[in-house]
C-alpha beads as a LAMMPS data file, in Angstrom:
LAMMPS data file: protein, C-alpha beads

367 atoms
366 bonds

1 atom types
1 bond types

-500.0 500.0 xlo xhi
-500.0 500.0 ylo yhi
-500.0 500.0 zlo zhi

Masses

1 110.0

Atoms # bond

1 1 1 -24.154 258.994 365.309
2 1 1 -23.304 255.404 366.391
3 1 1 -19.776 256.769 367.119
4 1 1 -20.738 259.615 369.097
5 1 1 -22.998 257.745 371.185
6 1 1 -20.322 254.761 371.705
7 1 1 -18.109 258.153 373.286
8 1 1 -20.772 259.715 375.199
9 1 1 -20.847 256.293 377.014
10 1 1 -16.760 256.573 377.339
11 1 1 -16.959 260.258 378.831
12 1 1 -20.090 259.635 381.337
13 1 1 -18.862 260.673 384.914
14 1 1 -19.191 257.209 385.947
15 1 1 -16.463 256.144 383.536
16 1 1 -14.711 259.332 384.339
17 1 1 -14.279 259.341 388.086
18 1 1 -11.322 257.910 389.751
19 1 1 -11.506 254.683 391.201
20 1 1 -11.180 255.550 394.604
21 1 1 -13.789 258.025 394.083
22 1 1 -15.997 254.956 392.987
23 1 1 -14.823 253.054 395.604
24 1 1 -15.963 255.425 398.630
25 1 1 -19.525 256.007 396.271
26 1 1 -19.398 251.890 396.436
27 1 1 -18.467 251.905 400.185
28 1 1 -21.627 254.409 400.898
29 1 1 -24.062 251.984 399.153
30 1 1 -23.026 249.200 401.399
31 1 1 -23.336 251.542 404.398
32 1 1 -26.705 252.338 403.419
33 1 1 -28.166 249.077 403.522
34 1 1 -27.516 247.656 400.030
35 1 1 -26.090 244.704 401.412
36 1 1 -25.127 242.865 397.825
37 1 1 -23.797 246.102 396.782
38 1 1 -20.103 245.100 396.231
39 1 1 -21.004 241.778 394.217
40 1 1 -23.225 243.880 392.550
41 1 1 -21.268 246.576 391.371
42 1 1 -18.353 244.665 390.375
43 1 1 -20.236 243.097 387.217
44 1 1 -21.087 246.434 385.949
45 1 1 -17.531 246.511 383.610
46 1 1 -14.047 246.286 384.298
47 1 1 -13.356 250.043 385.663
48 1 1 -16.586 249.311 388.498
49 1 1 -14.980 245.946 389.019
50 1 1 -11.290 247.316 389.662
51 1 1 -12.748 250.061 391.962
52 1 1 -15.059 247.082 394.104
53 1 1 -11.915 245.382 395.005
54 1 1 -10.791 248.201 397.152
55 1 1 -10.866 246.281 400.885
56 1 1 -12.983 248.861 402.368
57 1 1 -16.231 248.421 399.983
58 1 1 -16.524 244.979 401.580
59 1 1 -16.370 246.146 405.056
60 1 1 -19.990 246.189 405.336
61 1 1 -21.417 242.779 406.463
62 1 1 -24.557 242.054 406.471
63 1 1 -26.291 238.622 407.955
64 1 1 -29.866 238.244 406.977
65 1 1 -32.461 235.852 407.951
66 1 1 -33.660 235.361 404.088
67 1 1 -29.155 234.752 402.958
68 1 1 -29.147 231.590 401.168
69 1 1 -25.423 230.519 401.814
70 1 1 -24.568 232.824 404.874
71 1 1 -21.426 230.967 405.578
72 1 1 -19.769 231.139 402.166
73 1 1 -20.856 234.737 401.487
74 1 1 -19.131 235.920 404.542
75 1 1 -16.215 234.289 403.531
76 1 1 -15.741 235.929 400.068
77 1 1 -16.388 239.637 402.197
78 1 1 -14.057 238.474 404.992
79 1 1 -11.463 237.359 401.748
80 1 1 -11.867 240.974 400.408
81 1 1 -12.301 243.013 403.324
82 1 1 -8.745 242.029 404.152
83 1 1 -7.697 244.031 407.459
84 1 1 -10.408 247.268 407.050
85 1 1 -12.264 248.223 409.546
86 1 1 -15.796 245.786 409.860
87 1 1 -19.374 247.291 410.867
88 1 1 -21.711 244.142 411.101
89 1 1 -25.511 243.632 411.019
90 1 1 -27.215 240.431 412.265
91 1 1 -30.923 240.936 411.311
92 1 1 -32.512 237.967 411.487
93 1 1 -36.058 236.470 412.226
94 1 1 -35.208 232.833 412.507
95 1 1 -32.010 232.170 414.025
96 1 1 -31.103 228.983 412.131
97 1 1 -27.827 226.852 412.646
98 1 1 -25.747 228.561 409.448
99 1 1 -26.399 232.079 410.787
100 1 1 -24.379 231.310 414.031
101 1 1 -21.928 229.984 411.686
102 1 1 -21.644 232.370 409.976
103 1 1 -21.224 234.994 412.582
104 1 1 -18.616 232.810 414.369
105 1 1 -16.495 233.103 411.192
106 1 1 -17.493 237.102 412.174
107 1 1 -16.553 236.970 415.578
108 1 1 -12.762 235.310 414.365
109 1 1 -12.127 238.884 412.925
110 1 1 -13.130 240.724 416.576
111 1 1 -10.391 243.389 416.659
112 1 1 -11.655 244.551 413.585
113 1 1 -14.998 245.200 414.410
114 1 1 -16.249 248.835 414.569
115 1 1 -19.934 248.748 414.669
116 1 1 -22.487 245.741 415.676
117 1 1 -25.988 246.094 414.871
118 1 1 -28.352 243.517 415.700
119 1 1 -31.844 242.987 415.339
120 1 1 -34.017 240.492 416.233
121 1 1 -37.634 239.083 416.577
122 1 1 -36.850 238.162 420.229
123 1 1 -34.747 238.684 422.740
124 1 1 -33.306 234.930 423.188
125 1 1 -32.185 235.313 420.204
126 1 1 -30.098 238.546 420.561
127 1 1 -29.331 236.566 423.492
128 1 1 -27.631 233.375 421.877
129 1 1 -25.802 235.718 419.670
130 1 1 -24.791 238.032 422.381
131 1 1 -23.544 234.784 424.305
132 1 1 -20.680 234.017 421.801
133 1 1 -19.108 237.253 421.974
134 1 1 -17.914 236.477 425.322
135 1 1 -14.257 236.324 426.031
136 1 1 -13.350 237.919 422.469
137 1 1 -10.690 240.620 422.778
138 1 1 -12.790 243.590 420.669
139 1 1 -10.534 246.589 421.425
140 1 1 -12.126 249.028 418.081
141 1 1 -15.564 248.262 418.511
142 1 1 -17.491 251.730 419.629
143 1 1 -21.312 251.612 418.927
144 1 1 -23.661 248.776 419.740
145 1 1 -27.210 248.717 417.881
146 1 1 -29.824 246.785 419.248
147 1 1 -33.350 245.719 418.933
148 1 1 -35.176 242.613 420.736
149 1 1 -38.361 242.049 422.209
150 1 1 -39.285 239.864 425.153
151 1 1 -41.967 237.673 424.790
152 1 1 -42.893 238.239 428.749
153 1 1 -42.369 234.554 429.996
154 1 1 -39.535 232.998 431.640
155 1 1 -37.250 230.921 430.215
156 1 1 -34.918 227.740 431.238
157 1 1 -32.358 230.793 431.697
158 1 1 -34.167 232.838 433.825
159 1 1 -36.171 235.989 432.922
160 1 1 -36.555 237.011 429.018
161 1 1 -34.547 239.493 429.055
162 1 1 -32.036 240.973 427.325
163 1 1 -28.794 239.881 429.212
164 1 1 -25.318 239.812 429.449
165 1 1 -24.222 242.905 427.596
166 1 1 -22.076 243.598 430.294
167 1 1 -20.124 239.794 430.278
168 1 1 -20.291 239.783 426.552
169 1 1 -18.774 243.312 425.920
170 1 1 -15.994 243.216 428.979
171 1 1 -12.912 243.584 426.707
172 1 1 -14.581 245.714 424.050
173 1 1 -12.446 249.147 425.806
174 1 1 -13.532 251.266 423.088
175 1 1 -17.469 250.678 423.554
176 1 1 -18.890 254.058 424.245
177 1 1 -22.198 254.421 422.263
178 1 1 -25.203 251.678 422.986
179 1 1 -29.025 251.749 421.605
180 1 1 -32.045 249.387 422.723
181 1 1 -34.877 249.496 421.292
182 1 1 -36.615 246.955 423.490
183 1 1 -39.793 246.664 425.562
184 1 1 -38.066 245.815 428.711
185 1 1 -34.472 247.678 430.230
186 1 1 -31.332 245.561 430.352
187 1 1 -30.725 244.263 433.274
188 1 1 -26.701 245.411 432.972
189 1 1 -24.735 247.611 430.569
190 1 1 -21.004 247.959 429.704
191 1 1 -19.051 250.136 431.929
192 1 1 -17.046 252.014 428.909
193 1 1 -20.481 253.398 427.798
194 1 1 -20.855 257.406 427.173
195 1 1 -23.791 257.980 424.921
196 1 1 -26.975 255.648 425.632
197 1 1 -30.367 255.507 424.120
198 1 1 -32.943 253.101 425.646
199 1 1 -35.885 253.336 423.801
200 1 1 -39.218 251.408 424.911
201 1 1 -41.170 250.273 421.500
202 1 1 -44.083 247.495 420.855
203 1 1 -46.167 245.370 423.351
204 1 1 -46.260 246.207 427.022
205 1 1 -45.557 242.105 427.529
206 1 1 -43.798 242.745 431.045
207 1 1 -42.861 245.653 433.409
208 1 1 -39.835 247.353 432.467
209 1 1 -38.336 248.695 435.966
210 1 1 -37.827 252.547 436.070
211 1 1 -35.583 252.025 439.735
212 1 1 -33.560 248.988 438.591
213 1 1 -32.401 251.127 435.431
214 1 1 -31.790 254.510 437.242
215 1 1 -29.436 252.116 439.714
216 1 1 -27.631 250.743 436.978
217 1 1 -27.260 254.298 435.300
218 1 1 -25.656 255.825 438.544
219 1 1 -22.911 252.889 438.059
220 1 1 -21.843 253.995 434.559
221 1 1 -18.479 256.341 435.655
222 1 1 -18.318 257.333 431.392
223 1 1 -21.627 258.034 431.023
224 1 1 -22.256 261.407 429.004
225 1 1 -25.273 261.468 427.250
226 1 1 -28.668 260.214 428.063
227 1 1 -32.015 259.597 425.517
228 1 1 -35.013 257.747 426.948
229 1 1 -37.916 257.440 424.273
230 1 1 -41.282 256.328 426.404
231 1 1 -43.813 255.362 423.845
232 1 1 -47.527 255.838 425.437
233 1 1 -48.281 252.393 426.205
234 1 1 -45.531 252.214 429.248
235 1 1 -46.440 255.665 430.595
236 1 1 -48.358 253.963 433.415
237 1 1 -45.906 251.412 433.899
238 1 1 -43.226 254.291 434.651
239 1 1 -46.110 256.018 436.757
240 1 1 -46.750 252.903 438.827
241 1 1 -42.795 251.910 439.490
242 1 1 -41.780 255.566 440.102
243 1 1 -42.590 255.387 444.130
244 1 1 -39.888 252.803 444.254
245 1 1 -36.937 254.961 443.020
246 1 1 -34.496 255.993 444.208
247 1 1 -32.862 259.311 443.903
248 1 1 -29.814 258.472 441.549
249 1 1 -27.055 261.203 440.463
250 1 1 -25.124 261.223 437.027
251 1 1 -22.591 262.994 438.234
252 1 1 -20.676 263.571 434.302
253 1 1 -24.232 263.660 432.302
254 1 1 -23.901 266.263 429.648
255 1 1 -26.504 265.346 427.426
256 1 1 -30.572 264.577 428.744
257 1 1 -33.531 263.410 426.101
258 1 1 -36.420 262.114 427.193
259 1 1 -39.375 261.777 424.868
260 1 1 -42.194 260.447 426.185
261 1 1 -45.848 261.390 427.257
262 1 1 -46.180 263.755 429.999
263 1 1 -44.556 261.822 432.482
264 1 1 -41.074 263.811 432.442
265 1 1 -41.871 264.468 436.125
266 1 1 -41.374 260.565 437.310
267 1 1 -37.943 260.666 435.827
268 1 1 -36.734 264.084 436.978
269 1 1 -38.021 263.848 440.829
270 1 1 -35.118 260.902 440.708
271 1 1 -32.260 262.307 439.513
272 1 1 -29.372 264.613 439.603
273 1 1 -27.441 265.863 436.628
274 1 1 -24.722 268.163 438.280
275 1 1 -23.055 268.704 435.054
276 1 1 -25.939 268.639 432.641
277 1 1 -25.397 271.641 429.373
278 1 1 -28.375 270.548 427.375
279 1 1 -31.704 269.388 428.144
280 1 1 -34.628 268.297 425.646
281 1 1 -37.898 267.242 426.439
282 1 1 -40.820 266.080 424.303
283 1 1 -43.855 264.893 424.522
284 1 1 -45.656 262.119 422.691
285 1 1 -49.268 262.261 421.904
286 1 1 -51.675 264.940 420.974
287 1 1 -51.361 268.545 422.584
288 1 1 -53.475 268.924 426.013
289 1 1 -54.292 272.794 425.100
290 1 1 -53.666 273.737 428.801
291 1 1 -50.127 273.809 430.696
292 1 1 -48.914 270.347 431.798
293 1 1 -49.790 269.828 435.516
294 1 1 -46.406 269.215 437.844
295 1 1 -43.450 269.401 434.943
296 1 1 -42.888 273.010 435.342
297 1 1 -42.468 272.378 438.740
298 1 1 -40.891 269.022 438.799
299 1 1 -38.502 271.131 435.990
300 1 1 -38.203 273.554 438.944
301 1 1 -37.242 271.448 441.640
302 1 1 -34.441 269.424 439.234
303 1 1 -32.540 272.257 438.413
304 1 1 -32.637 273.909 441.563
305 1 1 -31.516 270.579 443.658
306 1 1 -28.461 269.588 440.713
307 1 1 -27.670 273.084 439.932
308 1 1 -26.752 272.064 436.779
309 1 1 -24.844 274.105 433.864
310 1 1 -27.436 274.127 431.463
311 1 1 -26.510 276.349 428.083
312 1 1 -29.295 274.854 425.603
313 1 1 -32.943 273.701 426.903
314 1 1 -35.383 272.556 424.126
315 1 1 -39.230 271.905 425.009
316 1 1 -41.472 270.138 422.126
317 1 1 -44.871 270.158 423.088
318 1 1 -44.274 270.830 426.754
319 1 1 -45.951 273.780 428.077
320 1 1 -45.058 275.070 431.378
321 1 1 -46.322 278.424 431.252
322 1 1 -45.924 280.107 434.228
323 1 1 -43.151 277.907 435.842
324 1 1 -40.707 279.419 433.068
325 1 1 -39.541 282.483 435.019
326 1 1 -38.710 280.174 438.136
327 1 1 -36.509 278.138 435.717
328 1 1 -34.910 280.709 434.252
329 1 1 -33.839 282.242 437.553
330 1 1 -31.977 278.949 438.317
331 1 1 -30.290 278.346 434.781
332 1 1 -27.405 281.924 434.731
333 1 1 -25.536 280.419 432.362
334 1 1 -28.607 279.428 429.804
335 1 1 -27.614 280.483 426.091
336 1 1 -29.959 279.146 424.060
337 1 1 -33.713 277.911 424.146
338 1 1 -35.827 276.121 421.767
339 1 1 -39.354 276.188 422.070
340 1 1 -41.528 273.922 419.512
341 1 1 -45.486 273.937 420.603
342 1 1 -44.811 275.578 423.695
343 1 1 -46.422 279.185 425.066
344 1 1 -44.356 281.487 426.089
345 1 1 -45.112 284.543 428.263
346 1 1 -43.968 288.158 428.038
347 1 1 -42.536 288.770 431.509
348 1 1 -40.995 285.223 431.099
349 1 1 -39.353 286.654 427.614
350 1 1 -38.251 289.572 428.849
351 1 1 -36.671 287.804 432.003
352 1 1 -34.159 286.691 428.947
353 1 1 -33.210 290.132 428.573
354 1 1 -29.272 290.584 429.114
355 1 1 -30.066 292.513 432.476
356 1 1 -32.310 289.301 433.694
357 1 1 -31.972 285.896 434.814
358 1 1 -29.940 284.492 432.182
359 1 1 -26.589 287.301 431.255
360 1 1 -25.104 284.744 428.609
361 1 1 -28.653 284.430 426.506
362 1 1 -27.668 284.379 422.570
363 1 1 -30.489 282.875 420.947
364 1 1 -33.849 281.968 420.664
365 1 1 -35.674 279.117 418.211
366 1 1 -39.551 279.466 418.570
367 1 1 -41.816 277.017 416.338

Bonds

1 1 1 2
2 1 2 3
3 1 3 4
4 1 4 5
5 1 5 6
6 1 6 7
7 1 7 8
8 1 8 9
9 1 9 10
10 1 10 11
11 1 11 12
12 1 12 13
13 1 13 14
14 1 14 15
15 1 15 16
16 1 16 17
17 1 17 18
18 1 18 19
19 1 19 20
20 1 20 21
21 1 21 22
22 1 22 23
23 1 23 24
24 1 24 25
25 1 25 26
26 1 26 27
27 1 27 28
28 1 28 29
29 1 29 30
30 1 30 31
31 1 31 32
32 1 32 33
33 1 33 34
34 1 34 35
35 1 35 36
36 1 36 37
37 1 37 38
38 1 38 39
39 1 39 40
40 1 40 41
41 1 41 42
42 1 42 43
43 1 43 44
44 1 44 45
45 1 45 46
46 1 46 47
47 1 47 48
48 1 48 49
49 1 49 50
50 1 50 51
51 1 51 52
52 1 52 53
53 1 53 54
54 1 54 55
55 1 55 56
56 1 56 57
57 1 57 58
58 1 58 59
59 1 59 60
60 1 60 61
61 1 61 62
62 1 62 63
63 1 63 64
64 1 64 65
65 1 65 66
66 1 66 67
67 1 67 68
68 1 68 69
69 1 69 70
70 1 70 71
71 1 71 72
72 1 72 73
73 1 73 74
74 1 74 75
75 1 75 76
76 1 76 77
77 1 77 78
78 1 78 79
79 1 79 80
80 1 80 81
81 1 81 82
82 1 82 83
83 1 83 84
84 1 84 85
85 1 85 86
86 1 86 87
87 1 87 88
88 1 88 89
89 1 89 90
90 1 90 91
91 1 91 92
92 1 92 93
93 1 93 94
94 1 94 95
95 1 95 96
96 1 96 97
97 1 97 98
98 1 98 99
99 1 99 100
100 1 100 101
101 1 101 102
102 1 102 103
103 1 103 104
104 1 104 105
105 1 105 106
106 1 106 107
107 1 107 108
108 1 108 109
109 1 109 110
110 1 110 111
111 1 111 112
112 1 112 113
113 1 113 114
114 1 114 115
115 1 115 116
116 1 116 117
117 1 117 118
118 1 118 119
119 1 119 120
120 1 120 121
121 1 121 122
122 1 122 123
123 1 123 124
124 1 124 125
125 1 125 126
126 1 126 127
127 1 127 128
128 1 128 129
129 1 129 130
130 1 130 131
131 1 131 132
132 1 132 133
133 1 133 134
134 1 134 135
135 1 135 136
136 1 136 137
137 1 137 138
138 1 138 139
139 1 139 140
140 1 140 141
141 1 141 142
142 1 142 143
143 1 143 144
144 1 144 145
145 1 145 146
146 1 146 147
147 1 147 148
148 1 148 149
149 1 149 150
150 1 150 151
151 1 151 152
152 1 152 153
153 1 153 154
154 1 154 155
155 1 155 156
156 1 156 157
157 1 157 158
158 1 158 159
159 1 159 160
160 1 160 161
161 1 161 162
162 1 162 163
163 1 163 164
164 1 164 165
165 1 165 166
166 1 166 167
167 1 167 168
168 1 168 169
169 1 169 170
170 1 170 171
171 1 171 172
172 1 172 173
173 1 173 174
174 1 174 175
175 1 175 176
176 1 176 177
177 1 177 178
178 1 178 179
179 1 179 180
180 1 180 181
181 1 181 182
182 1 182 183
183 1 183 184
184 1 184 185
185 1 185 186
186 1 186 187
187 1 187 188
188 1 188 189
189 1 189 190
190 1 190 191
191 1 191 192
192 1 192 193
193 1 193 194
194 1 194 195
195 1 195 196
196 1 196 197
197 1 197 198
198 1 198 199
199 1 199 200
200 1 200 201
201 1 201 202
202 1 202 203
203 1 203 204
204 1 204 205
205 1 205 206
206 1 206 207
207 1 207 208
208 1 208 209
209 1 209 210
210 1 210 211
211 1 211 212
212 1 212 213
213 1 213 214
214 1 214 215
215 1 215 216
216 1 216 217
217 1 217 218
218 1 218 219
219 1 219 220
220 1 220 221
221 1 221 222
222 1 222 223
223 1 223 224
224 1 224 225
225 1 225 226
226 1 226 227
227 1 227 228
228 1 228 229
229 1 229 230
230 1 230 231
231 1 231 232
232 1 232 233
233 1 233 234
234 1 234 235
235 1 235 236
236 1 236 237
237 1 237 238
238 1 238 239
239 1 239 240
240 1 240 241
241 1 241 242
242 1 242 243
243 1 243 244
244 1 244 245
245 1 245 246
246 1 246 247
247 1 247 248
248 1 248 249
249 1 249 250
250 1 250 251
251 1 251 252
252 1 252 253
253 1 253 254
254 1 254 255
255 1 255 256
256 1 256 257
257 1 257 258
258 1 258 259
259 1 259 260
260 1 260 261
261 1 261 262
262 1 262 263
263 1 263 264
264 1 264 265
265 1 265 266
266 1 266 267
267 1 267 268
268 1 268 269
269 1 269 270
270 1 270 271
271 1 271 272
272 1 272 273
273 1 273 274
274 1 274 275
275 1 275 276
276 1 276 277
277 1 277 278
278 1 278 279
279 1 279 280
280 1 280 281
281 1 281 282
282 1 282 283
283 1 283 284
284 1 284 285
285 1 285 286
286 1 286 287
287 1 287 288
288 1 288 289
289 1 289 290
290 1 290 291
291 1 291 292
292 1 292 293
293 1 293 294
294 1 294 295
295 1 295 296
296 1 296 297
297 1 297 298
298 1 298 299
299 1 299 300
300 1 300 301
301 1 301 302
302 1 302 303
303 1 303 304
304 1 304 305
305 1 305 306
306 1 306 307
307 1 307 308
308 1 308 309
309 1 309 310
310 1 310 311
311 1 311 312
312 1 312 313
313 1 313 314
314 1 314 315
315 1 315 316
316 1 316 317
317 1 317 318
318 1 318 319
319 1 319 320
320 1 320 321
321 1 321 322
322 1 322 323
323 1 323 324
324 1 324 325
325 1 325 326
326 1 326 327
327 1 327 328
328 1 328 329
329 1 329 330
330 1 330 331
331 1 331 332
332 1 332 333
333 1 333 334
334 1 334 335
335 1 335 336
336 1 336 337
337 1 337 338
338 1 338 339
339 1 339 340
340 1 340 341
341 1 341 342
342 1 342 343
343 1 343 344
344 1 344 345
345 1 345 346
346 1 346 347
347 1 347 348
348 1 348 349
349 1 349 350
350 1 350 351
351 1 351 352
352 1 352 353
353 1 353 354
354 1 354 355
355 1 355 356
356 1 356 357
357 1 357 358
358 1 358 359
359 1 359 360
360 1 360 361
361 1 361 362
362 1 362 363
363 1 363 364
364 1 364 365
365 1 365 366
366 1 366 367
């Protein structure tokens, strides 16, 4: 029995599997956030250990506030990494000396980079970070994660905010998808970027500017796909700055998302998306029970003004009940439509019909 059990162990499928099967299992468990995963793996026995030195397990840095030798860890996963491919994540709460360290001995394998993520308790600190990046030559590097906060006061710089993306990112040519999670907008973005998501989260501590963003937006030539996630303490803030606006157009947008609270109105009375295939709109907080006052409309008016391609629209929550046949009238080439929480007529249904508005309609998602 002691023999059998000794060769159960030897036939397991961990023993079994080939090593670069290991080594991509290894590679997802750094991906996913273990960050010790590769030192850890690589005591397990000798066949774990031979699969962990593959470069690309190591590829995965991670910089943590609570790292007790930051400096010499990165080392030993730049050593190992070799040339692979590097996706980084700075997530610190204090930003102490050895961190920036640390990430300069980062920042001295730029063309490597694919991925930063960075996250922050405030926004001087993404700052600082941000700050050394400048005039590195970071050809691969296509996403950008980030999330700061401003504290609301100025500083010796200027306003807390989160600056200098633009600067900082100049040479990174292959930069085309940016998050912020913030509770202000950056004041600038990186020309090369196609897919953006600006999320406002946490504290209203200063007024994030609905017009200075949709300026900056309209100077973005790449730009392909939008997401804007309002949380309900900025509604008014977006209510109060919309007057100020002005009418922008994203002349290449594919892609709109906007969830929010029911102030999709503000935002679509300001733009034009003469390209726009697929729109989604959602809104946060509890149902009203009643249609939403000015969206169908303001829904009405944006389409009509862009004229805009759209071949998916998807509605959570958003009822416009008897502005849908208007709509429909102006989208011909409308394919699909997702309704989640939303009412839907029966002369707006049928309008759907292949002999109605929309010729091209395929399919229908109703929840």
């Amino acid at each position: 029995m002691d023999t059998i059990a000794r060769c159960r162990g030897s036939i397991s499928l961990a023993r079994r599997a080939p090593d670069d099967v290991l080594a991509i299992i290894f590679e997802h468990c750094a991906a996913g956030g273990w960050a010790n995963a590769p030192l850890v793996l690589s005591h397990v026995c000798a066949k774990w250990r031979r699969a962990s030195f593959v470069p690309r397990v190591w590829s995965h840095i991670h910089l943590t506030s609570e790292s007790l030798h930051p400096v010499a860890k990165t080392r030993l996963w730049l050593s190992r990494a070799l040339q692979s491919p590097l996706f980084v994540t700075v997530d610190v709460r204090v930003l102490k000396p050895h961190i920036l360290d640390a990430f300069g001995l980062i920042l001295g394998h730029a063309p490597q980079w694919r991925t930063l993520t960075l996250n922050t308790r405030f926004v001087q600190q993404a700052n600082d970070i941000i700050s050394k990046c400048i005039h590195f030559h970071i050809p691969y590097l296509h996403t950008l994660d980030i999330t700061s906060f401003s504290i609301g006061f100025a500083t010796e710089q200027g306003v807390d905010e989160l600056a200098g993306l633009h600067d900082a990112f100049a040479d990174a040519s292959s930069l085309s998808h940016i998050r912020v999670v913030s509770n202000r907008f950056p004041p600038s973005l990186p020309q090369t970027v196609a897919e953006l998501s600006l999320e406002l989260h946490d504290v209203v501590s200063s007024s994030p500017s609905l017009s200075a963003i949709l300026q900056i937006l309209g100077t973005l030539p790449a730009l392909r796909s939008l997401t804007f996630v309002i949380t309900p303490p900025f509604a008014g803030i977006i209510y109060n700055d919309e007057h100020r606006a002005q009418e922008t157009c994203l002349h290449y947008l594919e892609r709109l998302i906007i969830d929010a609270p029911p102030v999709f109105d503000k935002f679509l009375q300001h733009i034009q998306t003469p390209a726009l295939q697929y729109l989604h709109l959602r809104s946060i907080g509890p149902p009203l029970g009643r249609p939403h006052e000015g969206i169908g409309q303001a829904l009405f008016q944006f389409i009509r003004s862009s004229n805009p391609p759209i071949k998916v629209l998807e509605l959570h929550d958003v009822d416009i009940r008897d502005d849908f046949e208007q709509c429909f009238l102006s989208m011909p080439l409308l394919e699909e439509l997702r309704l989640h929480g939303t009412e839907l007529s029966n002369d707006a249904l049928l309008s759907l019909l292949p002999t109605g508005a929309c010729p091209r309609f395929k399919r229908i998602d109703l929840r």
